[in-house]
N, C-alpha and C positions, 0 to 999 in steps of 0.2 A: 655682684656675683655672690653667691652664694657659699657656705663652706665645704660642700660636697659638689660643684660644676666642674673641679677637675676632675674626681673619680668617676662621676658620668660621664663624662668624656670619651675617658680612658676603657669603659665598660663599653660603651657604645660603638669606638675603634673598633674595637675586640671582636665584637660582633658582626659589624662591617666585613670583617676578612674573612668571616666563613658563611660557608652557602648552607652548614649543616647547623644544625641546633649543638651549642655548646654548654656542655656541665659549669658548674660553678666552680668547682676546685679550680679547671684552668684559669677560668678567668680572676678568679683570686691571684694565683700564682704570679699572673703577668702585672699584674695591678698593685701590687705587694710592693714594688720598686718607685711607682710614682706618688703612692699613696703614702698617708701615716695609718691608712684603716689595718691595722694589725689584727681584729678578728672578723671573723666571716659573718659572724650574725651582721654584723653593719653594713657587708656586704649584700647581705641577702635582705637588707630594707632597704638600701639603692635601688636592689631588682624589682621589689615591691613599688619601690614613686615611679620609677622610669614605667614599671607596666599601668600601674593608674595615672600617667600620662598620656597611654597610647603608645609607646616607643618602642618597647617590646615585648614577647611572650613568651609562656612557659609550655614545652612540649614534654607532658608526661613522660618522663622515664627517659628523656632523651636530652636536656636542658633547655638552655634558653636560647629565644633568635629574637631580631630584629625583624620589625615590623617593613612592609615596605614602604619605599618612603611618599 
């Protein structure tokens, strides 16, 4: 396992429970309590692997969603 597979996880949850494209702040906010990731840039290079994995995307101006699976 690697040292960032529980906060993809936890982002990827996140994601899971909504049908609509979700900003970043939220999903910092909820990820803040499982995570030691305390700034957001680290967050937003998880968003960056998980999207050059295929996992999820970025809807301009609207945030992020999960791909289907």
């Amino acid at each position: 396992m690697g040292v960032y597979d529980e906060l993809d996880d936890a982002i990827l949850r996140r994601l899971d429970d909504s049908i609509r494209p979700v900003d970043i702040g939220s999903i910092w906010r909820e990820v803040l309590d499982i995570s030691p990731v305390k700034n957001i840039t680290i967050l937003d290079r998880r968003m960056q692997a998980l999207k050059k994995k295929g996992l999820v995307y970025n809807v301009k101006g609207k945030g992020w969603a999960r791909l289907s699976k």
